[in-house]
TIDRENZA-605432 format. One record per atom (N, C-alpha, C, O): x, y, z; residue in three letters. Coordinates in steps of 0.1 Angstrom, whole numbers, plus 5000, padded with zeros to 4 digits. Layout:
! TIDRENZA-605432
XYZALA;...
END
This chain:
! TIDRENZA-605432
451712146695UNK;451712016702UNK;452911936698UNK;453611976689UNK;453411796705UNK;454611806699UNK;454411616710UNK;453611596718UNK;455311556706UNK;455611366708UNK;456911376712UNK;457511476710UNK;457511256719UNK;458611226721UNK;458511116712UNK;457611036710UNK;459911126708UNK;460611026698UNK;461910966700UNK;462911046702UNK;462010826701UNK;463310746702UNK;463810716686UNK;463310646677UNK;465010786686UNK;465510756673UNK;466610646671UNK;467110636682UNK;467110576663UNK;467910486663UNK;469810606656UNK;470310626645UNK;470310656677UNK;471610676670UNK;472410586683UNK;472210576695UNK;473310526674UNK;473910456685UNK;475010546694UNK;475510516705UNK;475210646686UNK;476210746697UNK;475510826709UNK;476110866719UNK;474410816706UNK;473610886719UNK;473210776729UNK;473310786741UNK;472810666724UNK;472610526730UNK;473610516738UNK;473410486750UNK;474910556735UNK;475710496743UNK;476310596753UNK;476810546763UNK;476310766752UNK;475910816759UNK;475110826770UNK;475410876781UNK;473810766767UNK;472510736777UNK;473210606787UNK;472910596799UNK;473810536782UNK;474010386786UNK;475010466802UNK;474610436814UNK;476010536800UNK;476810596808UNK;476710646818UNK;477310626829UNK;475310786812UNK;475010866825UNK;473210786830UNK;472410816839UNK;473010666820UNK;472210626831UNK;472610516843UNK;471910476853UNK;474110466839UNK;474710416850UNK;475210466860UNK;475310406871UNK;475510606856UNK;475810706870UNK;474410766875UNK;474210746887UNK;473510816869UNK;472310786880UNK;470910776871UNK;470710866862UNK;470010646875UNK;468910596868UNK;468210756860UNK;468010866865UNK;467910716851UNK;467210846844UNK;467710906832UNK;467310906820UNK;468810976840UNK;469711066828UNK;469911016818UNK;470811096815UNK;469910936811UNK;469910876800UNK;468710966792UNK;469110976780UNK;467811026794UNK;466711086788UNK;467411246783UNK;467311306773UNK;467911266792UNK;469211406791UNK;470011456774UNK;470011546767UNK;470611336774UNK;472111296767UNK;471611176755UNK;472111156744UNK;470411096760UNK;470410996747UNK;469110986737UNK;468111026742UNK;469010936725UNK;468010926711UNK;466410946714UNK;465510926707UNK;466311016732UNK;464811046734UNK;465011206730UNK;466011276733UNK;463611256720UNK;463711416723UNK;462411456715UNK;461811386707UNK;462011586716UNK;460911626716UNK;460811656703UNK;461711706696UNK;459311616698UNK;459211676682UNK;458311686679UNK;457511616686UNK;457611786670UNK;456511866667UNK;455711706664UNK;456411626658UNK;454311676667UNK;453711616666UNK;453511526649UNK;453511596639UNK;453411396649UNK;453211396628UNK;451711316627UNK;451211226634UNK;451411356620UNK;449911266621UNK;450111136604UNK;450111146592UNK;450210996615UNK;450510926607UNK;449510836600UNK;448610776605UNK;449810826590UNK;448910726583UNK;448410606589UNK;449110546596UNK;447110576585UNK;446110496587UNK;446810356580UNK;446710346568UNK;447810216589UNK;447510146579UNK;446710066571UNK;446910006560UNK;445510076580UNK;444410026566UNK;443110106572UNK;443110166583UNK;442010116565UNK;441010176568UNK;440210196579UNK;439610296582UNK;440210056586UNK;439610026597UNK;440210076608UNK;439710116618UNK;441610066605UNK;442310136620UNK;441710296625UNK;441210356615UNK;441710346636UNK;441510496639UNK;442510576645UNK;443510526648UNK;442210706648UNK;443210806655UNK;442710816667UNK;441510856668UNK;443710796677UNK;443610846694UNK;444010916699UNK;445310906699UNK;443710986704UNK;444311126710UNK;444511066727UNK;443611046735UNK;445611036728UNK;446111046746UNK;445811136756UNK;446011256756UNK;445411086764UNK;445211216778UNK;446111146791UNK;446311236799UNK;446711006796UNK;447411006797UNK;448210926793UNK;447910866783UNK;449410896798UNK;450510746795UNK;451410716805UNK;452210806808UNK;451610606811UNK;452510596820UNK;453810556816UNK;454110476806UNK;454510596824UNK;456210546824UNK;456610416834UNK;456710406846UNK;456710286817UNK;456910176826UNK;458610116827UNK;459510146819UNK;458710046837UNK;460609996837UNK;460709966825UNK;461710026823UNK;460209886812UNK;460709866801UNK;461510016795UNK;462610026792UNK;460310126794UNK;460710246788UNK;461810306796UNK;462310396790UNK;462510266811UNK;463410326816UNK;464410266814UNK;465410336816UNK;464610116808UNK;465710056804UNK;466110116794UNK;467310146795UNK;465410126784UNK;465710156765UNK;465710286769UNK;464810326761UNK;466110416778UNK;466210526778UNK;467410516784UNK;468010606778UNK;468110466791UNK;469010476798UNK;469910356794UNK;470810306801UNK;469510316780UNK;470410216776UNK;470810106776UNK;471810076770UNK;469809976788UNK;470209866791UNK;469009786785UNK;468809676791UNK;468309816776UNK;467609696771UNK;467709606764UNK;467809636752UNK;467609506765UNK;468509416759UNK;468509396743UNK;467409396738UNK;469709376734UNK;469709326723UNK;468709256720UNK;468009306711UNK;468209126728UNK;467209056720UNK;465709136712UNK;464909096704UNK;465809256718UNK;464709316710UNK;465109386701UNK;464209436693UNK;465909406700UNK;466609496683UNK;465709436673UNK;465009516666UNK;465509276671UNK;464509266656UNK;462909316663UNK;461909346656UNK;463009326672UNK;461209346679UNK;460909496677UNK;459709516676UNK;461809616675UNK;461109746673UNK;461809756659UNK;462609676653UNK;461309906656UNK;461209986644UNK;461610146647UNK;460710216653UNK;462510186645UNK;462910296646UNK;462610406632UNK;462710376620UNK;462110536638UNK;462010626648UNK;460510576657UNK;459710536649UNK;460010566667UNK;459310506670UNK;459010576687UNK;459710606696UNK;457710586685UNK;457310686701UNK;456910606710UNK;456110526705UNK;457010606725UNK;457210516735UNK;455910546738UNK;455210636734UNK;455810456747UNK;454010496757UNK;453510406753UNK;453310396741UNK;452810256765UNK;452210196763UNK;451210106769UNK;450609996766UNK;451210216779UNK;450210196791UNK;449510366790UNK;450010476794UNK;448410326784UNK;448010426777UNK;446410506778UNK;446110476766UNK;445310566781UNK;444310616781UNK;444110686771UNK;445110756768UNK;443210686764UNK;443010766752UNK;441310826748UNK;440310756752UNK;441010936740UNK;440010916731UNK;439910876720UNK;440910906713UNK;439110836715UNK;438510776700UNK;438210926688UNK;437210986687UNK;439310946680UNK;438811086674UNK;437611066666UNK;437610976658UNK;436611166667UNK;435711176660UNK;434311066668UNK;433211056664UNK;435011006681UNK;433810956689UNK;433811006702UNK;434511086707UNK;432710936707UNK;432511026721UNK;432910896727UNK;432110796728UNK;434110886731UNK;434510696731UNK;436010726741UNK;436910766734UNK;436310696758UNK;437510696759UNK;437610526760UNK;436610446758UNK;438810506763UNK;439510376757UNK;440810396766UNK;441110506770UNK;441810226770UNK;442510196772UNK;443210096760UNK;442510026753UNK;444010096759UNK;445010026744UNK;445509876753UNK;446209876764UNK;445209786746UNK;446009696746UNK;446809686732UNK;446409686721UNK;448309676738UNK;449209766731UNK;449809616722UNK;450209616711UNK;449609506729UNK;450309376716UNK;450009366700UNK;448909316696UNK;450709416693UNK;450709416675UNK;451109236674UNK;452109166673UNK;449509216673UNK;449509056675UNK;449009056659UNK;449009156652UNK;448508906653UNK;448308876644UNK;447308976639UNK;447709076634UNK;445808956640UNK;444609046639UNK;445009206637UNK;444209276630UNK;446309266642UNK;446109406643UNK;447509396633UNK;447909506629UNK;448109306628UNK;449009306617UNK;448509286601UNK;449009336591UNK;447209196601UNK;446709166593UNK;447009046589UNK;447009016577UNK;447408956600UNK;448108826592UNK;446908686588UNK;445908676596UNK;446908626582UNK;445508546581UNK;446408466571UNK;447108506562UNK;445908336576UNK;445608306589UNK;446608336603UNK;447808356602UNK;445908346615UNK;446508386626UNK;447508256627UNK;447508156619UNK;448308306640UNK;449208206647UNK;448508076657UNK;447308076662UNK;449208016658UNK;448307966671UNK;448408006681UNK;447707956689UNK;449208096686UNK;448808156698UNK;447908216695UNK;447008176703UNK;447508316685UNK;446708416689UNK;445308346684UNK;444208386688UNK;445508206674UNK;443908146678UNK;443408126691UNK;442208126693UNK;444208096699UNK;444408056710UNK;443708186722UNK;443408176734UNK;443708286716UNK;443208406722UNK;444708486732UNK;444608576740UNK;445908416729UNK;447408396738UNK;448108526729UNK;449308506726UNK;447508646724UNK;448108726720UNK;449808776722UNK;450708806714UNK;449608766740UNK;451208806745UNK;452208686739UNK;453408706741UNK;451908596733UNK;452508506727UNK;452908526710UNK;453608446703UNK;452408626707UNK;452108596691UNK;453008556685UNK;454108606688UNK;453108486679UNK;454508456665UNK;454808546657UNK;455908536651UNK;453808676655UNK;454208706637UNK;454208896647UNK;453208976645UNK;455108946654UNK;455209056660UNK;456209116649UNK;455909236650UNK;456909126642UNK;457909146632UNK;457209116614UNK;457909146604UNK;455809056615UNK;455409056602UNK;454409146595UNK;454409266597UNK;453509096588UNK;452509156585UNK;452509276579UNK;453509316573UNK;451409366579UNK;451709486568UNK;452409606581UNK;452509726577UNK;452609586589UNK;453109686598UNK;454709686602UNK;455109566605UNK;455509756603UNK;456709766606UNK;456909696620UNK;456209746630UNK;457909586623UNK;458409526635UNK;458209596649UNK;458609716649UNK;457809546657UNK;457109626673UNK;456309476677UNK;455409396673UNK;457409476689UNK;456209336694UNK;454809416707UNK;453909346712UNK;455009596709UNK;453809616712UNK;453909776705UNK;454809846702UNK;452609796705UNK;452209976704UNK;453910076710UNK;454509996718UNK;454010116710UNK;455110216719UNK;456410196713UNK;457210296713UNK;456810056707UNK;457510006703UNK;457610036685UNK;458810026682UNK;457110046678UNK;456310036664UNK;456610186657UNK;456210286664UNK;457410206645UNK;457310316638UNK;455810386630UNK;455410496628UNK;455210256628UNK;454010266621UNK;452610306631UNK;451510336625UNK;452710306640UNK;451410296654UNK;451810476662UNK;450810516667UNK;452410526664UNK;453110626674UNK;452510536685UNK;451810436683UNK;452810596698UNK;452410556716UNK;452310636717UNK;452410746711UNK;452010576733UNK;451410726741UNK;451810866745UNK;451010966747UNK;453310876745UNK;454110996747UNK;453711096735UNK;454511146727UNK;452111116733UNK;452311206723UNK;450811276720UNK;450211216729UNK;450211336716UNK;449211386713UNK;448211336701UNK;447111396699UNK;448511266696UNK;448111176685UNK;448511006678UNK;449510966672UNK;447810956681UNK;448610796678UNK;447310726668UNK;446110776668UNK;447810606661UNK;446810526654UNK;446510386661UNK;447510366668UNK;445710306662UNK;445510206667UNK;444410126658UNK;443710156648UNK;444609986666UNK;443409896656UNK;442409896663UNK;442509906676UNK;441209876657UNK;439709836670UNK;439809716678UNK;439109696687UNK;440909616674UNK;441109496684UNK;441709546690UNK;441609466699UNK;442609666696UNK;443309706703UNK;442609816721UNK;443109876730UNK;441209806718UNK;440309926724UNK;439809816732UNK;439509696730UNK;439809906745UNK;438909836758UNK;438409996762UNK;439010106762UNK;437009946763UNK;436010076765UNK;436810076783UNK;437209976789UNK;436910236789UNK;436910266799UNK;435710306809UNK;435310426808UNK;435010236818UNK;433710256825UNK;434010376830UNK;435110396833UNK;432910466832UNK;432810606832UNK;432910616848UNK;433110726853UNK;432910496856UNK;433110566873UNK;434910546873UNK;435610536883UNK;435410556859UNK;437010526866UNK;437510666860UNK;437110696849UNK;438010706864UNK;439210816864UNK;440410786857UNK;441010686859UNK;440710906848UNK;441810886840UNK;443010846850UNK;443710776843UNK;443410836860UNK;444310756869UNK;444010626871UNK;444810526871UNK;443010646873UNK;442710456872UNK;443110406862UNK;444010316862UNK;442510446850UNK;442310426839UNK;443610336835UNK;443710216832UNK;444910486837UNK;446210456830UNK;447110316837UNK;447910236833UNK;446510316847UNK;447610186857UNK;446210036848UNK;446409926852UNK;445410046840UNK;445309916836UNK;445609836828UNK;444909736828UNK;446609836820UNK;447409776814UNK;448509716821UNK;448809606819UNK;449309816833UNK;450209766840UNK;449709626852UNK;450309536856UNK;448109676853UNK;447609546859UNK;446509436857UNK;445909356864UNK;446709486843UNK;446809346833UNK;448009256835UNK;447809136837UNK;448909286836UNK;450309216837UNK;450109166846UNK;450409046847UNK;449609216858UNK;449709146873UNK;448709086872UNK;449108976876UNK;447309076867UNK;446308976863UNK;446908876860UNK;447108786869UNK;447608846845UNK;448508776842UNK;449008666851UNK;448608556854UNK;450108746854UNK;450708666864UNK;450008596878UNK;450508506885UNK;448908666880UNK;448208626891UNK;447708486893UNK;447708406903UNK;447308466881UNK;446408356872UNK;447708216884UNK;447208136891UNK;448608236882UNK;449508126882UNK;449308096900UNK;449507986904UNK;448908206909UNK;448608156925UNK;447608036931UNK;446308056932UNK;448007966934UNK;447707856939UNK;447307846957UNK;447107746964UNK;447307966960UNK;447407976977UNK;448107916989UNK;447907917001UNK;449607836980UNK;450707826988UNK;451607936991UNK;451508046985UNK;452207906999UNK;453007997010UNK;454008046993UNK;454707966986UNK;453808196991UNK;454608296982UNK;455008376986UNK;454608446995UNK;456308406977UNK;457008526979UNK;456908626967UNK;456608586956UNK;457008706969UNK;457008856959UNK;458108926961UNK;458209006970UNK;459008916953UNK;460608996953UNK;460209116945UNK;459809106933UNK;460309256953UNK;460009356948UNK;458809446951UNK;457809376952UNK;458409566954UNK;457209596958UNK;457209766951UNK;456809876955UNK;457809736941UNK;457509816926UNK;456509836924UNK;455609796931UNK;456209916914UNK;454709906904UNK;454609776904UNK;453809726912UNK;455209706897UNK;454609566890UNK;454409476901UNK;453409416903UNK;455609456909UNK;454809396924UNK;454109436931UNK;453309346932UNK;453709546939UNK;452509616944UNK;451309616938UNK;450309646945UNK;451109576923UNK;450009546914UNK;449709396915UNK;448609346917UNK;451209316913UNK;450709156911UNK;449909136925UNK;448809096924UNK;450409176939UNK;450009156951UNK;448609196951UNK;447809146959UNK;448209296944UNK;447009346945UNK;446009266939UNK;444909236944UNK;446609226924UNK;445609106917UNK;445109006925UNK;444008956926UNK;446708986931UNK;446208816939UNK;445208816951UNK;444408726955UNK;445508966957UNK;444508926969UNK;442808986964UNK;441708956969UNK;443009076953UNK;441509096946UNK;440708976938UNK;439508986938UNK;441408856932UNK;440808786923UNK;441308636927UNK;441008546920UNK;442008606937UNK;442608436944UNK;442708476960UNK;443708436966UNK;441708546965UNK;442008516980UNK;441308436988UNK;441608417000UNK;440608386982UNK;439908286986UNK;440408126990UNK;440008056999UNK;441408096981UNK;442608036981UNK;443808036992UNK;444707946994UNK;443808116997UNK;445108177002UNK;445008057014UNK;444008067022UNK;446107937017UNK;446707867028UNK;447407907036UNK;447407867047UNK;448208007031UNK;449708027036UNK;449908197035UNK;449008267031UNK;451008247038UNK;451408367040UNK;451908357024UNK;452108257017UNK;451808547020UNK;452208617008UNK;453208707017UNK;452708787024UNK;454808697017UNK;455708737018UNK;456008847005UNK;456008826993UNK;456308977012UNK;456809087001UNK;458109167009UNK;458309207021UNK;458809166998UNK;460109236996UNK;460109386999UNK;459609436989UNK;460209487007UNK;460409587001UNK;461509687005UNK;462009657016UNK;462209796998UNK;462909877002UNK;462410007010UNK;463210067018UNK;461210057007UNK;461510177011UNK;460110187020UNK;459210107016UNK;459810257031UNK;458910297036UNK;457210277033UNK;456410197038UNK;457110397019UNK;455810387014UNK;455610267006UNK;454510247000UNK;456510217005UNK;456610036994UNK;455809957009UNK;454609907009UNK;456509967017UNK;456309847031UNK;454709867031UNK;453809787027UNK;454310047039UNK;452810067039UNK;451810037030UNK;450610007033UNK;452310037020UNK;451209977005UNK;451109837007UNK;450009777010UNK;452209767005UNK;452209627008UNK;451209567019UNK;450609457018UNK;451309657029UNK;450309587040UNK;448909597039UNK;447909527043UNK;449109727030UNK;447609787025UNK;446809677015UNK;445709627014UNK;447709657009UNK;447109556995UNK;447009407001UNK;446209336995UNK;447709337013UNK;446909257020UNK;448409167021UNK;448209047024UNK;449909207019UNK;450609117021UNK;450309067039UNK;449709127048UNK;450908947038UNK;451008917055UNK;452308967060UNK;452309037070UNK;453608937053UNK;454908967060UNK;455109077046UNK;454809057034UNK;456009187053UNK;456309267048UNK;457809317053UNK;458209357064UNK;458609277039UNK;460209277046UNK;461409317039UNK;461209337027UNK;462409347042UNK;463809357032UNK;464209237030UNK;463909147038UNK;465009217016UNK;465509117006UNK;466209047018UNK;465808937021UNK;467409117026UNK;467809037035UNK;466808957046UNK;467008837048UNK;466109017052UNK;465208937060UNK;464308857058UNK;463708797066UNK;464208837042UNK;462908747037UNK;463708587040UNK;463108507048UNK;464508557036UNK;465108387037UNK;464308327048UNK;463508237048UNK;464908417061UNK;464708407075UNK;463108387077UNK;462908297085UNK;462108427072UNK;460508427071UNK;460208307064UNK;459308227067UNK;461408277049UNK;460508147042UNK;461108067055UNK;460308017064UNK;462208057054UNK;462507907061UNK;461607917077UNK;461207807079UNK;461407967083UNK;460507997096UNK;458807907094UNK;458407817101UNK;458007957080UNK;457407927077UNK;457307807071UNK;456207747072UNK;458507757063UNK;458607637056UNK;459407517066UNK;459807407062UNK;459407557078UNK;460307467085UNK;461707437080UNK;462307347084UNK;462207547069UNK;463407457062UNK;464407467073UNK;464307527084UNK;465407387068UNK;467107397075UNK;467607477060UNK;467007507049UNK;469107507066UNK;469907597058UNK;471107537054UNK;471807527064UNK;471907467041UNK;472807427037UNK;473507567025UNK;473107607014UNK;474707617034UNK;474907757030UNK;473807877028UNK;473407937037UNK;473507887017UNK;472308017016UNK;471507937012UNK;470507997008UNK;471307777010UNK;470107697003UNK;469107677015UNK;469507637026UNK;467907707014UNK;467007667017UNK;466707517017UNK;466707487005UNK;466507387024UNK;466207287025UNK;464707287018UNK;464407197010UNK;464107357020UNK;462407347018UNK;462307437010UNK;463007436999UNK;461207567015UNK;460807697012UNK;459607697005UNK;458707617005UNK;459807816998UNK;458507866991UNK;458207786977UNK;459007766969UNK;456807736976UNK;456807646965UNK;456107786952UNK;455707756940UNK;456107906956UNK;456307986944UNK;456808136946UNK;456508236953UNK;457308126942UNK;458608286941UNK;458108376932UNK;457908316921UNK;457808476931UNK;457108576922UNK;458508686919UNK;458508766927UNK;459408696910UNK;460408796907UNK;460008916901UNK;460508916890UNK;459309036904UNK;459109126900UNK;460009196895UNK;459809286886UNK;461409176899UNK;462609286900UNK;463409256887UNK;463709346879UNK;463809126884UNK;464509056870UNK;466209096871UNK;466909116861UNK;466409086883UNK;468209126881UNK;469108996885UNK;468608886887UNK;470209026885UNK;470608826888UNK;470508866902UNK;469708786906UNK;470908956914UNK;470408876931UNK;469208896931UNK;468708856942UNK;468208966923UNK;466808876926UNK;466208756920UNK;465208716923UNK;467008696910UNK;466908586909UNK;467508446910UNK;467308336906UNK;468608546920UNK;469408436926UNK;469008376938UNK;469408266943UNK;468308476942UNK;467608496954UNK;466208426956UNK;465808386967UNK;465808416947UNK;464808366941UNK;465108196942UNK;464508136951UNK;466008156934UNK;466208026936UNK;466707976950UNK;466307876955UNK;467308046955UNK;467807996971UNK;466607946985UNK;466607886996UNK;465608046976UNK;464107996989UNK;463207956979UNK;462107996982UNK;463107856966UNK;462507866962UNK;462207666969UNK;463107586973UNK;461307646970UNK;460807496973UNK;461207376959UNK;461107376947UNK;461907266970UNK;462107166953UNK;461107126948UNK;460207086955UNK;460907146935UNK;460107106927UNK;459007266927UNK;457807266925UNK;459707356931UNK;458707486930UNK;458607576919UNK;458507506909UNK;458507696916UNK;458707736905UNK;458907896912UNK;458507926923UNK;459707976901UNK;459808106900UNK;459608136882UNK;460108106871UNK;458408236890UNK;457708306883UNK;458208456880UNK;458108546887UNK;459008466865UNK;459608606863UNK;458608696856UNK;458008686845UNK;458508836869UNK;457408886863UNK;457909036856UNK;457409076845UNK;459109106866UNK;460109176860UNK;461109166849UNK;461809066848UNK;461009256840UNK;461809206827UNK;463409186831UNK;464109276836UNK;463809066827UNK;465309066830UNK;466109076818UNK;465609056807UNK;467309096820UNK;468309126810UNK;469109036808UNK;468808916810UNK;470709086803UNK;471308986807UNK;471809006820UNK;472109106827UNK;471808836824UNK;472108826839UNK;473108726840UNK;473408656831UNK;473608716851UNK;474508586853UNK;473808516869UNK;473508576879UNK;473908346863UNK;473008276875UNK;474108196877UNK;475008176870UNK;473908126895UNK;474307976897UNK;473207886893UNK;472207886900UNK;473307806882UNK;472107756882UNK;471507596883UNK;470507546877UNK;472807536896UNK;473307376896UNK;471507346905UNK;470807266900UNK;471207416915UNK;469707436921UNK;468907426918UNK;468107376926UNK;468507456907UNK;467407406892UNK;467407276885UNK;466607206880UNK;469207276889UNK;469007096884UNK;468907036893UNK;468206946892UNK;469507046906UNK;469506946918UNK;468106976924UNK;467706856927UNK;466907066929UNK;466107066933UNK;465307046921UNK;464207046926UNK;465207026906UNK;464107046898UNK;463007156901UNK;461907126906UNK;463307246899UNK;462707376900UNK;462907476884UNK;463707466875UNK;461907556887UNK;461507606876UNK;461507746873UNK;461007826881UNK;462007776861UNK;462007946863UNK;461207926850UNK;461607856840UNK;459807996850UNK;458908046841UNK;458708186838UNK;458408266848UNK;458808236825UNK;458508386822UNK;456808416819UNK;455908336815UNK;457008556821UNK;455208576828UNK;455408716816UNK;456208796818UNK;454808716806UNK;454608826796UNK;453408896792UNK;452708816785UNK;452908986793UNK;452109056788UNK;450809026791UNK;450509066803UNK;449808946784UNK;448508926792UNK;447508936783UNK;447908996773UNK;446308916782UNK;445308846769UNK;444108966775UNK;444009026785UNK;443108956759UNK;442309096764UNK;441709046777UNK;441509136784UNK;441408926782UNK;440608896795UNK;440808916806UNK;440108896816UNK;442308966805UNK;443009036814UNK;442609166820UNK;442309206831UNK;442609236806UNK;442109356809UNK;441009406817UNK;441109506824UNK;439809326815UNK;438809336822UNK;438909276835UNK;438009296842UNK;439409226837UNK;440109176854UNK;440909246858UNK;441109236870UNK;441509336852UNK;442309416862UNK;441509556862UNK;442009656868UNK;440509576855UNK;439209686858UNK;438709686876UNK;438609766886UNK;438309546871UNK;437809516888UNK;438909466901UNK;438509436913UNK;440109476896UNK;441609456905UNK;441209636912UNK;440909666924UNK;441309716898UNK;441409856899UNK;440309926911UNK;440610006920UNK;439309876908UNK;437809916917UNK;438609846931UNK;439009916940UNK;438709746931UNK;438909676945UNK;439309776951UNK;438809856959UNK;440809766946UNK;441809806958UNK;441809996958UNK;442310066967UNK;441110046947UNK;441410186943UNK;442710236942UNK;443610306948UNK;442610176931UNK;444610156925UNK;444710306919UNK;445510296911UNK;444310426919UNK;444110526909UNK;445110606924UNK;445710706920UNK;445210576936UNK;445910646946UNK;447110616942UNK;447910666949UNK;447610526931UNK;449210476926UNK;449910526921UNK;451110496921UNK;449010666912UNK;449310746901UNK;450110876910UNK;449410976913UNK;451510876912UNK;452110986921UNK;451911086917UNK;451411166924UNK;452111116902UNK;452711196898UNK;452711266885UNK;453311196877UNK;452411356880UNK;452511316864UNK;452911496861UNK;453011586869UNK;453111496846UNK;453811586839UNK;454111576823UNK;454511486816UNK;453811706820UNK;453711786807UNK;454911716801UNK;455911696807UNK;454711676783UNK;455711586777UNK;456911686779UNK;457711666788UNK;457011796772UNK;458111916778UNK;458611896790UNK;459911906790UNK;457811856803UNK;458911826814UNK;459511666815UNK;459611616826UNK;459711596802UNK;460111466803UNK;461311416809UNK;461111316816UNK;462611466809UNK;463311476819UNK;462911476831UNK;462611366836UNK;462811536835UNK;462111516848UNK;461111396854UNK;461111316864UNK;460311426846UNK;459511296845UNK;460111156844UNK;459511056849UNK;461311136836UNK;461610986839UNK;462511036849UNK;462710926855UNK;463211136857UNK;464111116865UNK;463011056876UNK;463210946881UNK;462211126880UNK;461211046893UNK;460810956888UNK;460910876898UNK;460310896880UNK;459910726875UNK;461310666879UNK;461310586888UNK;462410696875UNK;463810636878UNK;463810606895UNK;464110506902UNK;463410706896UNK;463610726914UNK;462610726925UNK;462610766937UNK;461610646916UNK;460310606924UNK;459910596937UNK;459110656944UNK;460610476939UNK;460810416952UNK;461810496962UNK;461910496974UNK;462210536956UNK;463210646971UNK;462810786972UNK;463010866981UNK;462310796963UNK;460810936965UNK;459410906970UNK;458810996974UNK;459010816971UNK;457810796981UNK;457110776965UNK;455910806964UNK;457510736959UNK;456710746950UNK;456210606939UNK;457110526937UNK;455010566931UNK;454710426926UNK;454510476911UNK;455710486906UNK;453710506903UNK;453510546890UNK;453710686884UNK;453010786888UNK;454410696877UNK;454810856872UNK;453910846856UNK;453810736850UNK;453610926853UNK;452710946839UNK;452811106831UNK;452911226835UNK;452911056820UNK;452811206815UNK;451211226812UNK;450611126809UNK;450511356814UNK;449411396813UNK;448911526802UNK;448811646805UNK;448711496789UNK;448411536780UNK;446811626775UNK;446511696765UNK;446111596790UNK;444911626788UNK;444511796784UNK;443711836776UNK;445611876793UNK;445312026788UNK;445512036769UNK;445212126762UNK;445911916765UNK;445911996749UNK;444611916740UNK;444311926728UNK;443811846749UNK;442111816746UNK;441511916739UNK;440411906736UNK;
END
């Protein structure tokens, strides 16, 4: 049996950085990801246990840090050598117990006492002390030299970390609940004014699904979605957007809807919340141009570095808020997101850790393959 492992070489890093600019993926080819005979790691304290994975999905974070664009600011946040995977399904070894991981190495799962206030706060995705405690720096599971993740056949975890999986869901279901926890998350923030969703990704295709599973009752106005490719558009309609459109044609829909006028690409009015799934600077430049004064955009896609105009934010007072991770009550909300919409149809694709290449090449290439969630599936070595 055997894990994938990201090691810290910067000559392969920058290798990956190259050919994953020449095309999304290959970075997994040429850089510090590679296969290794499985290690069974120490327990850091007694109470923690061992999980055996059946499956793990491949999320945009892990396609960044494979292909080399993740940003510096997390250099103090992980721990090298360290195994990715953190949208994760698992069993409990030695119980008859499967489980989904909430992957934040928050206070409680570091050992820190007293906690932070976030995490009294029950605001885990917030924690303060991600870099302390008796565990090696990882601000989640997948990230962490001390935890392995899911790319692997063996990992350790804490029991604050375990959300029981109900037996009518299917290891597909199973694995997309963590990713829509995030969309729980972020859902929390819909108000049932006229929104946009830039993006119709995993993570947008999920947040839209939250919103119309757990805030539709709310809904005043039209949920406007972005999309590029065909089976993006048909999901989108599926999961209950009203307008379903390309980046270029969305302006044209806010201002229609918002009555605005147009001063250059500014929107006079628009949408009083913007949902950024994508995190690049024209989606969130784009973002601000229809966003309503005094509105907010909501970043749900991780962004990097970017470059903004950002005189709009001061002259309209508008707001760009980041949307991270998500608290255990999440989790159980996006259980029943999961039942709603029968999100387990999202899981395209999946594949043996051995065919990992491959496997992030189609996660890379998702959306122009017809395709939403790629996973590696470990279950034949049960």
């Amino acid at each position: 049996m055997s894990r994938l492992v990201f090691s810290r070489k910067p000559a392969k890093f920058a290798l990956a950085r190259i050919a994953g600019a020449i095309m999304p993926g290959a970075g997994a080819s040429v850089g510090p990801l590679a296969l290794e005979p499985d290690e069974r790691l120490p327990l850091p304290t007694p109470e923690w246990v061992r999980l055996r994975p059946r499956m793990a999905g491949i999320c945009g974070s892990d396609l960044s840090l494979i292909d080399g664009t993740a940003s510096a600011y997390f250099d103090p946040l992980v721990s090298y050598p360290f195994t990715p995977g953190h949208e994760v399904v698992a069993d409990v070894e030695g119980h008859q117990r499967r489980v989904v991981l909430v992957p934040v190495l928050s206070c409680v799962t570091r050992g820190v006492n007293p906690v932070c206030p976030a995490c009294a706060a029950g605001r885990i995705n917030l924690c303060e002390r991600v870099a302390f405690g008796h565990l090696e720096p990882g601000l989640q599971t997948g990230f962490c030299a001390d935890t392995g993740g899911g790319w692997s056949n063996a990992m350790v975890a804490h029991p604050s970390q375990l959300v029981d999986v109900p037996a009518d869901l299917s290891d597909e279901a199973a694995v997309l609940i963590e990713p829509t926890a995030c969309a729980v998350h972020a859902a929390a923030r819909y108000t049932g004014e006229q929104t946009v969703i830039i993006g119709a990704g995993t993570l947008g295709l999920l947040t839209l699904a939250a919103i119309t599973a757990t805030r539709d009752a709310v809904r005043k106005a039209p949920i406007v979605v972005t999309a590029r490719y065909a089976e993006q558009k048909r999901l989108a309609k599926e999961l209950g957007a009203d307008i379903v459109c390309t980046t270029d044609e969305m302006p044209r829909y806010v201002r229609s809807a918002s009555s605005s006028l147009v001063i250059g690409e500014q929107l006079t009015c628009g949408a009083p919340h913007v949902i950024d799934c994508v995190g690049s600077s024209d989606s969130l430049q784009q973002a601000l141009q229809v966003v309503a004064p005094g509105g907010e955009v909501q970043v749900v896609g991780m962004p990097s570095n970017v470059s903004l105009e950002l005189t709009s934010l001061w002259h309209r007072e508008t707001a760009i808020r980041g949307c991270y991770a998500y608290t255990h009550a999440d989790f159980h909300t996006a259980i029943d997101v999961i039942r709603h919409h029968d999100l387990a149809r999202l899981v395209s694709a999946t594949y043996s850790l051995k065919e990992y290449t491959d496997a992030i090449a189609h996660a890379a290439a998702s959306g122009r393959r017809g395709a939403v969630k790629i996973a590696f599936d470990m279950r034949g070595n049960l």
